[in-house]
C-alpha positions in Angstrom: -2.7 -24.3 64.9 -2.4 -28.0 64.7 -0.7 -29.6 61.4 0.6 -32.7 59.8 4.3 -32.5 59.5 7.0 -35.1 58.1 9.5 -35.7 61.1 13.0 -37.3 59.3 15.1 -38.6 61.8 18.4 -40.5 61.4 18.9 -42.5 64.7 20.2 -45.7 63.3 20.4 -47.2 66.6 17.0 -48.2 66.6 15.4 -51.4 64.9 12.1 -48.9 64.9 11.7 -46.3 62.2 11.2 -43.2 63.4 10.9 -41.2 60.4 7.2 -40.3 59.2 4.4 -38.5 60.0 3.8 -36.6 62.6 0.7 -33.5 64.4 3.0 -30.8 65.5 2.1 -27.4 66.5 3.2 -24.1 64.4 6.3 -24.5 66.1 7.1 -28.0 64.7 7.0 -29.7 68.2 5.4 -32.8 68.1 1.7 -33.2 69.9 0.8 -35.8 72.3 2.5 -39.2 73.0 3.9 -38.6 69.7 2.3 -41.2 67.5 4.2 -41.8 63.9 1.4 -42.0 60.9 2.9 -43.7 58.0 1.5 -41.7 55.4 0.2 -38.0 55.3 -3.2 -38.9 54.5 -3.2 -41.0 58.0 -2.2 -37.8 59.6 -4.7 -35.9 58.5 -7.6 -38.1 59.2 -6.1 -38.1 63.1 -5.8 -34.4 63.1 -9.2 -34.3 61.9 -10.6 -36.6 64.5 -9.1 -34.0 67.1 -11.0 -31.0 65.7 -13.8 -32.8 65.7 
């Protein structure tokens, strides 16, 4: 089962912000390439895409 999940990480030596929304499994691991939504709402209209 596929979900959307907020990811928080604190790696400040990046100029990019990693934190944010993210599909993971039931597990938690992240999907994919990874791609960061900014909101839930984003999330959920790529997870729905997926199922379709």
């Amino acid at each position: 089962m596929l979900k959307v999940t907020y990811i928080d990480f604190h790696d400040r030596a990046t100029e990019h912000p990693l934190s944010g929304w993210y599909i993971t499994d039931a597990n938690g691991a992240m999907i994919g390439e990874a791609h960061r939504y900014d909101d839930q709402a984003s999330g959920l209209r790529a997870l729905s895409a997926l199922s379709a």
